[in-house]
FILO-309773 format. One record per residue (C-alpha): residue number from 0; residue in one letter; chain; x, y, z. Coordinates in Angstrom, 1 decimal, decimal comma. Example, Ala and Ser with C-alpha at 12.3 -4.5 7.8 and 13.67 -1.06 7.14 Angstrom:
2
nr|rest|kette|east|north|up
0|A|A|12,3|-4,5|7,8
1|S|A|13,7|-1,1|7,1
END
This chain:
366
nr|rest|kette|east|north|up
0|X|A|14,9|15,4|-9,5
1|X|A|17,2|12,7|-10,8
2|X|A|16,9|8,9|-9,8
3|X|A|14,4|5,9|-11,9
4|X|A|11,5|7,2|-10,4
5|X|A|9,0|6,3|-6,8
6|X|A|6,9|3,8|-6,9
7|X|A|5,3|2,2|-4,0
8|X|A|4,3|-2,2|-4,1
9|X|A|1,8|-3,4|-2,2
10|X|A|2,6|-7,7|-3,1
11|X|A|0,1|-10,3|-1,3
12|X|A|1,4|-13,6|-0,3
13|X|A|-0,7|-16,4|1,3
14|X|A|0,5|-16,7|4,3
15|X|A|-1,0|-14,6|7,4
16|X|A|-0,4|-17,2|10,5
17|X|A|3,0|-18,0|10,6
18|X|A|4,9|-14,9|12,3
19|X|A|8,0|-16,0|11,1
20|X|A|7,6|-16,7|7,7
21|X|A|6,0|-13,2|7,3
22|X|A|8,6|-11,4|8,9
23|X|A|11,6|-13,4|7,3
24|X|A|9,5|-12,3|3,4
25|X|A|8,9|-8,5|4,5
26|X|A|13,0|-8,9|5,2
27|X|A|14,2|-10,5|2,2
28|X|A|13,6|-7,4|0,0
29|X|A|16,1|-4,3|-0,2
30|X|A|13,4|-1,3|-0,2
31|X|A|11,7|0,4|2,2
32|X|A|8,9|-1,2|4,0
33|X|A|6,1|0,8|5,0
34|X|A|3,4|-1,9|6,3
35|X|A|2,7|-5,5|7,2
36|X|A|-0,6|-6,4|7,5
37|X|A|-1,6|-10,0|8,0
38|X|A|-4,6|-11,5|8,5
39|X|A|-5,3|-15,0|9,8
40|X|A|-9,0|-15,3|8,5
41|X|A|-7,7|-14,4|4,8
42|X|A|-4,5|-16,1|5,5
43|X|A|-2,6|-13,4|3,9
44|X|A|-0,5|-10,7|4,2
45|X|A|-0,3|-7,6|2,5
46|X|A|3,5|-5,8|2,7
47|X|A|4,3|-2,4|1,4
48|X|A|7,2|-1,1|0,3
49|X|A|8,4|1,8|-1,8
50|X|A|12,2|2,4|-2,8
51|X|A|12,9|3,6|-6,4
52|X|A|12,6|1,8|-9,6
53|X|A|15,9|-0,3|-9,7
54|X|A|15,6|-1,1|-5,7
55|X|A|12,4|-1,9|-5,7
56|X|A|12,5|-4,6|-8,8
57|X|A|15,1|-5,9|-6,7
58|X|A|13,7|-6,2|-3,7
59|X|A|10,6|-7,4|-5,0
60|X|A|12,3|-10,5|-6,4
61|X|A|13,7|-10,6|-2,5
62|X|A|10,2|-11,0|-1,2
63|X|A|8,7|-12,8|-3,9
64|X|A|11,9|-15,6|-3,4
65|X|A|11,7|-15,9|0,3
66|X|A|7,7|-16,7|0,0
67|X|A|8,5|-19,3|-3,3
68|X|A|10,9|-20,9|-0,6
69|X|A|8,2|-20,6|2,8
70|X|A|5,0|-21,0|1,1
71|X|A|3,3|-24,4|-0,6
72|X|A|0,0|-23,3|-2,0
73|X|A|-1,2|-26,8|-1,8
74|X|A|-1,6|-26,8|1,7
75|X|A|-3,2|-23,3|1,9
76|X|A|-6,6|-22,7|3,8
77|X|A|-8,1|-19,4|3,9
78|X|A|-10,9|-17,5|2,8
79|X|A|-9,6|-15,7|0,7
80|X|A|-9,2|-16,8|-3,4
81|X|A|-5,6|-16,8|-4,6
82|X|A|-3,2|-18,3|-7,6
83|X|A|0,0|-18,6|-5,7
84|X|A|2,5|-17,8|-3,0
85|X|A|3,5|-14,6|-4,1
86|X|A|-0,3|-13,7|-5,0
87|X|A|-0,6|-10,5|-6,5
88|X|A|2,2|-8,0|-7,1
89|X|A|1,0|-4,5|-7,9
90|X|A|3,2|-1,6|-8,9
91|X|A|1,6|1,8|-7,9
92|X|A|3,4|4,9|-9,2
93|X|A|4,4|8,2|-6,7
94|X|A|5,2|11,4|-6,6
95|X|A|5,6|12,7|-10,1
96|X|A|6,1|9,0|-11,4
97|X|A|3,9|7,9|-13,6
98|X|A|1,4|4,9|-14,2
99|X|A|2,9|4,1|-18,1
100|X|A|6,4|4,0|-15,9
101|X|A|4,7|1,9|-13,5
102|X|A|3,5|-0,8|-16,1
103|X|A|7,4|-1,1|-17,4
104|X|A|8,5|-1,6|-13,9
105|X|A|5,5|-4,0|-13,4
106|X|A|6,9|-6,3|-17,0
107|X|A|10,3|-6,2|-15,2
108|X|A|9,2|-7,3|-12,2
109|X|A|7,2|-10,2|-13,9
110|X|A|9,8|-10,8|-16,5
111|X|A|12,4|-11,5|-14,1
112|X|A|10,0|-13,4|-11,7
113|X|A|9,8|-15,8|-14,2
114|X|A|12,9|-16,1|-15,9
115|X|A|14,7|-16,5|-12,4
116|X|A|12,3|-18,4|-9,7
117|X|A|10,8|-20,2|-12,6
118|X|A|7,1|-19,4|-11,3
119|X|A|4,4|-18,4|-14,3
120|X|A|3,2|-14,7|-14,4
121|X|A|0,1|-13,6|-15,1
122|X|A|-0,1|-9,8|-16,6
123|X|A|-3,4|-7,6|-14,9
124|X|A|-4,2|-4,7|-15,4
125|X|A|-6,4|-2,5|-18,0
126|X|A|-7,8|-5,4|-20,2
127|X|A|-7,9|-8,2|-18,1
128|X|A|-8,6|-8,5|-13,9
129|X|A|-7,7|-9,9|-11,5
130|X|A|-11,7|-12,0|-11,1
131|X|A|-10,4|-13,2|-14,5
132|X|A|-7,6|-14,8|-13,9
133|X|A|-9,1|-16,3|-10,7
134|X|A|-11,7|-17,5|-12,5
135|X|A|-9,7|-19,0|-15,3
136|X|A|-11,1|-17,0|-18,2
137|X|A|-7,2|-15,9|-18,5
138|X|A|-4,3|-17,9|-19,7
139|X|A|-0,6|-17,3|-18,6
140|X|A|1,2|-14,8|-19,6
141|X|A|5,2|-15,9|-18,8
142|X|A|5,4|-20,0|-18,1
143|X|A|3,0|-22,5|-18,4
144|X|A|1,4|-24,2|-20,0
145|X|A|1,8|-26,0|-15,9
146|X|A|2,1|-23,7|-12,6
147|X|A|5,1|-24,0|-10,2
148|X|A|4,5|-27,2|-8,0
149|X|A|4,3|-25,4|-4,9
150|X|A|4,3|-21,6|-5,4
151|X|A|1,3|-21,7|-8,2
152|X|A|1,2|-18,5|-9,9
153|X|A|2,1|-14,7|-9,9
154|X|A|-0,4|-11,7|-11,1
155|X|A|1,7|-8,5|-11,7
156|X|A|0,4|-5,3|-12,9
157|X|A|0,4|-1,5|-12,0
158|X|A|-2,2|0,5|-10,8
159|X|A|-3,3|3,8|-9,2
160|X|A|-3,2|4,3|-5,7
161|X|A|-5,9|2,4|-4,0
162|X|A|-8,1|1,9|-0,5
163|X|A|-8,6|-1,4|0,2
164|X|A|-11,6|-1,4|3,1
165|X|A|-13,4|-4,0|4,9
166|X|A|-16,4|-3,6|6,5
167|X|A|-18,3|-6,4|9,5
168|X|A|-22,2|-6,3|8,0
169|X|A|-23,9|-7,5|11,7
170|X|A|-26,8|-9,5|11,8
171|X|A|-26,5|-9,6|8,1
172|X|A|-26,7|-13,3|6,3
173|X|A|-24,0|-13,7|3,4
174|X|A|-26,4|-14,0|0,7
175|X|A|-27,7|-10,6|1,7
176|X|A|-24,5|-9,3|1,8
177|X|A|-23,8|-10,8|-1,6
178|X|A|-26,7|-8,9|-3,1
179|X|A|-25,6|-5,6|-1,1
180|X|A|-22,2|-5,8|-2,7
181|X|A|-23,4|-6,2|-6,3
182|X|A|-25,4|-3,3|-5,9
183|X|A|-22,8|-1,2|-4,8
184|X|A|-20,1|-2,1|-7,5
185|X|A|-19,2|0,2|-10,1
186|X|A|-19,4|-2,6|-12,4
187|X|A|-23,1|-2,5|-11,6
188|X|A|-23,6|1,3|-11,8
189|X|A|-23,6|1,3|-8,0
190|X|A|-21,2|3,5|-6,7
191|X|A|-18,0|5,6|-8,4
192|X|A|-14,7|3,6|-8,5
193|X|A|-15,8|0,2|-5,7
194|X|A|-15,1|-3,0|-6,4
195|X|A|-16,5|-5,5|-3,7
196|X|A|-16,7|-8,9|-2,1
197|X|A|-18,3|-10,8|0,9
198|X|A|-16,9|-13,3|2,7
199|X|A|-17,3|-15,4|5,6
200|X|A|-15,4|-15,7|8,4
201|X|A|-15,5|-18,2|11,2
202|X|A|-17,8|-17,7|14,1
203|X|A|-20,8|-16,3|11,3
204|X|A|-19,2|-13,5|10,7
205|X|A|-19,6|-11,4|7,1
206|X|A|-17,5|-9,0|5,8
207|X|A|-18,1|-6,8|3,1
208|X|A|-14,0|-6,4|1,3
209|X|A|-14,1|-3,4|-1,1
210|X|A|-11,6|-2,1|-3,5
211|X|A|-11,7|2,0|-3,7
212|X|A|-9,9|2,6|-6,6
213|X|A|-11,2|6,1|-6,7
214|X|A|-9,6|7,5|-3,9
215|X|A|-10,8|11,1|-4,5
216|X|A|-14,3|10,0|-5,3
217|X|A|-15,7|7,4|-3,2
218|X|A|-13,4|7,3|0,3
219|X|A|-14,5|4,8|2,6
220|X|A|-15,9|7,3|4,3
221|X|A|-18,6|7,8|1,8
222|X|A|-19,4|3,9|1,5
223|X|A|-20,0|3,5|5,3
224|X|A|-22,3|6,6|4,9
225|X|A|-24,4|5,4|2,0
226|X|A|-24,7|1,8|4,0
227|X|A|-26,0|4,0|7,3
228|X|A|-28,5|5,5|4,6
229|X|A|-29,7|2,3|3,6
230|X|A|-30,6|1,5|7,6
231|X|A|-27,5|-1,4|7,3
232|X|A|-25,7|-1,8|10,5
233|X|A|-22,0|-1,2|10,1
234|X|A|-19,5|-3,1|12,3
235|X|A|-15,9|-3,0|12,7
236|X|A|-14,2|-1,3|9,9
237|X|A|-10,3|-2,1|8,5
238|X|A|-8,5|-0,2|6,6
239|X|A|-5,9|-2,9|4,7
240|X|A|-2,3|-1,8|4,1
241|X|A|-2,3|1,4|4,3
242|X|A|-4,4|4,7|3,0
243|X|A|-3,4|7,9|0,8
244|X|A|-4,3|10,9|3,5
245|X|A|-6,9|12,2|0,8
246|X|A|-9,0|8,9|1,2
247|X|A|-8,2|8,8|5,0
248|X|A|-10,7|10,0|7,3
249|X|A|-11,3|8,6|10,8
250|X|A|-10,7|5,0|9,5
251|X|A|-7,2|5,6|8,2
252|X|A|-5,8|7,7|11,3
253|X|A|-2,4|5,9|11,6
254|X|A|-2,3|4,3|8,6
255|X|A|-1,2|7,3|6,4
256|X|A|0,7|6,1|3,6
257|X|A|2,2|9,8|3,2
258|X|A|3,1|9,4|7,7
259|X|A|5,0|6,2|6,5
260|X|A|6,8|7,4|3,7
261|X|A|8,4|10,3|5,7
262|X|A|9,0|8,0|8,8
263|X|A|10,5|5,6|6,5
264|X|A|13,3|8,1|5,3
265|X|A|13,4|9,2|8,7
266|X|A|14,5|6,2|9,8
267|X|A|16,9|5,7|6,6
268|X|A|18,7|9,0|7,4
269|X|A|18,8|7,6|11,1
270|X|A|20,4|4,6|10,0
271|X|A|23,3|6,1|8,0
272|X|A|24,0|8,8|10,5
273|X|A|24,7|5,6|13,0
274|X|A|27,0|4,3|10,9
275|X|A|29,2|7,3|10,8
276|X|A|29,3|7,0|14,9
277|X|A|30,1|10,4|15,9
278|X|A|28,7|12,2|18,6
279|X|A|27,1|14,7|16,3
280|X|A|25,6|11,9|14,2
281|X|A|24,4|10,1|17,0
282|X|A|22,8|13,1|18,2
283|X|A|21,0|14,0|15,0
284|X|A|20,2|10,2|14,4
285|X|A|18,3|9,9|17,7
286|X|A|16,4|13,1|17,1
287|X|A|15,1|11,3|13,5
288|X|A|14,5|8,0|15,5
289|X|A|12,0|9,9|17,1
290|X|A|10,0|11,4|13,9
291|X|A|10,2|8,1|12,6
292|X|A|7,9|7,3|15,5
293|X|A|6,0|9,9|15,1
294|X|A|5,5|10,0|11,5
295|X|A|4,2|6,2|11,0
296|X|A|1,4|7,1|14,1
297|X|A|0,1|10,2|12,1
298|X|A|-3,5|10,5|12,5
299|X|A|-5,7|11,8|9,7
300|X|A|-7,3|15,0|11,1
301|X|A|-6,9|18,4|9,5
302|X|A|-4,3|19,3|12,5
303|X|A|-2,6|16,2|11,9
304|X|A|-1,9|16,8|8,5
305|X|A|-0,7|19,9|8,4
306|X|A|1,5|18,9|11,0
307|X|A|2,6|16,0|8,7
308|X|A|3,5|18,0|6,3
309|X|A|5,4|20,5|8,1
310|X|A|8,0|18,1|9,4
311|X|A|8,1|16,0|5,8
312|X|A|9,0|19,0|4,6
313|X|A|11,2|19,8|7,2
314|X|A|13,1|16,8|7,1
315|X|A|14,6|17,3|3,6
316|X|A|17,2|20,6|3,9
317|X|A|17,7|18,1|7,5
318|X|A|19,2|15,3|5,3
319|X|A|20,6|17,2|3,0
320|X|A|23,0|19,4|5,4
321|X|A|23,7|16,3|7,3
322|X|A|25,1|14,6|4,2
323|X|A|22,7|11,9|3,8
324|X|A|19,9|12,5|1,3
325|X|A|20,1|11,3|-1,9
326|X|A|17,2|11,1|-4,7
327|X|A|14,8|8,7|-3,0
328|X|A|14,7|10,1|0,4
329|X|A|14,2|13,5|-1,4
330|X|A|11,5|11,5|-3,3
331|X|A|10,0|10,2|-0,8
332|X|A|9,7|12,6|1,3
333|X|A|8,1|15,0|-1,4
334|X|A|5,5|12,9|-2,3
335|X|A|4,4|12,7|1,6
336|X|A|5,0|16,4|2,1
337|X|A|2,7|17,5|-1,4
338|X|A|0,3|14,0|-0,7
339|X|A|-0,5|15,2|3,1
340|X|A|-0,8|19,2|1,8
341|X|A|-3,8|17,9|-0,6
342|X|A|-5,5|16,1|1,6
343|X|A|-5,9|19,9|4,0
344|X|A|-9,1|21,5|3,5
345|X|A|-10,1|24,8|2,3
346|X|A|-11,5|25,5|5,5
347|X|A|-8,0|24,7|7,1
348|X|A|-5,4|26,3|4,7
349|X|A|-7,7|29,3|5,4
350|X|A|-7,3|29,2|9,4
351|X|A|-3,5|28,1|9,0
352|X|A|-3,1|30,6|6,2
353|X|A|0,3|31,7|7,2
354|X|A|1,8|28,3|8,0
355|X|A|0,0|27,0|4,7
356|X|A|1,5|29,5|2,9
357|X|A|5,0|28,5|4,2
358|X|A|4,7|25,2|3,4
359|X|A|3,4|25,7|-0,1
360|X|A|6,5|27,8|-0,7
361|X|A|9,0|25,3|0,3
362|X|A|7,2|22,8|-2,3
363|X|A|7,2|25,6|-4,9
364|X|A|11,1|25,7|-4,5
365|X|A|11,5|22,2|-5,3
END
């Protein structure tokens, strides 16, 4: 398959209470957005977007402009710690990218970041964290030795694909809930591949904000269950950004980040079929209008995903006859096809076996 490679982005910025300043950042970029999530408490959003490698450098200096423009750090309130406007920018690879690809798309990104909106850059990543740099035990990496006036600092870096998870602790005082999520970081031989914090919101609230970076290890499923066995009541759980469908469970129904990956090309191929403005194009274009739907809502049930797959799958020889897939699309919509076909159970392939057997045909052909 030819193109620069899929990766997904999932950038930060501090701003989650101002609807139009979000939506006017998730629209400066060119790639395909997947997600906005904002938060008020935090005051933050979290956007995702995936495009290949040129596209999505470019878009990423889209978004990361439009929130250096909108976004004055020195008048920033919320509880969660941050550097700058344009907070954190991680670079996750998919598909059959790679995470060595991802860190040279990351140095791009941060490269250009600096050397065009002037704002310093940070490097994260293997050897140095993200706690570090927030905690100044990390000098800058592009710029400095002073931060941008207004839009502080950047942290870029790639990673692996990742649940971030928060979790209400009830009846639960933060200093207990500070000792609860030491124990369970992996830093702290708790548990496999969680990285945890506790804040409080207003109201008394405390929420437990974890980091899965082991997807296929430690979903959250498996933290919520290892806080019922410690007799700790569990309130409302929240699934930020979105969720690989292998890591889903019952939180992550509708937050698939396979669903939005299809439904995003989807609505691509929709787009372009409009622009043609034939009946026949028209036609088609409303029948992918209506996947796209479908697609982002995907619940996270064995049914659903097989399901899921199917019509990923489907969808490629779809835009190809119709003249309107090119590398990404076909990208795109592999990696949700082949990411929503691992997450299906033994127990399920077995009861679909035929249709299972189908699909894994059509991703053997690829």
């Amino acid at each position: 398959m030819e193109g620069d490679g899929l990766f997904e982005s999932v950038p930060n910025f501090s701003e989650g209470r101002r609807e139009d300043v979000i939506a006017a950042i998730a629209a400066a970029g060119g790639a395909h957005v997947l997600d906005v999530d904002a938060d008020r408490d935090h005051h933050r959003v979290v956007i995702s977007l995936a495009a290949e490698r040129n596209r999505l450098v470019d878009g990423l200096l889209g978004t990361v402009g439009a929130a250096v423009e909108r976004i004055d750090v020195r008048a920033h309130s919320g509880v969660h710690p941050r550097i700058g406007a344009a907070d954190v920018v991680p670079i996750v690879p998919l598909g059959r990218s790679t995470l060595a690809s991802a860190r040279e798309v990351a140095r791009e990104v941060g490269e250009r970041i600096w050397s065009e909106l002037h704002v310093p850059v940070y490097w994260y990543g293997e050897h140095r964290s993200l706690a570090d740099i927030r905690a100044g035990r990390a000098g800058l990496d592009l710029g400095g030795p002073d931060l941008h006036p207004t839009a502080g600092a950047v942290s870029v870096g790639a990673r692996a694909t990742l649940v971030a998870f928060n979790v209400m602790l009830p009846g639960m005082s933060a200093v207990e809930a500070r000792v609860l999520a030491n124990s369970l970081r992996e830093s702290r031989s708790g548990m496999r591949g969680v990285q945890a914090l506790v804040f409080e919101l207003p109201g008394g609230r405390v929420q437990l904000s974890m980091n899965l970076f082991r997807v296929d290890e430690t979903p959250p499923a498996a933290v919520v269950a290892e806080l019922k066995r410690r007799g700790i009541a569990v309130g409302e759980q929240q699934v930020v950004g979105l969720s690989p469908a292998i890591a889903a469970g019952e939180v992550g129904g509708e937050r698939l980040l396979e669903g939005r990956l299809a439904s995003a090309a989807a609505r691509a191929g929709a787009l372009r079929l409009k622009e043609r403005g034939d009946e026949e194009s028209l036609a088609l274009a409303g029948r992918l209008d209506r996947e796209t739907g479908a697609l982002a809502a995907l619940g996270a049930g064995q049914a659903d995903l097989l399901v899921g797959a199917e019509r990923a799958a489907a969808l490629t020889p779809v835009l190809r006859v119709a003249g309107v897939l090119d590398t990404e699309l076909e990208a795109m919509l592999d990696a949700a096809t082949r990411g929503l076909r691992a997450a299906i159970s033994a127990e399920t392939a077995k009861a679909y076996s035929a249709r299972i057997a189908a699909l894994d045909r059509r991703l053997d052909g690829d």
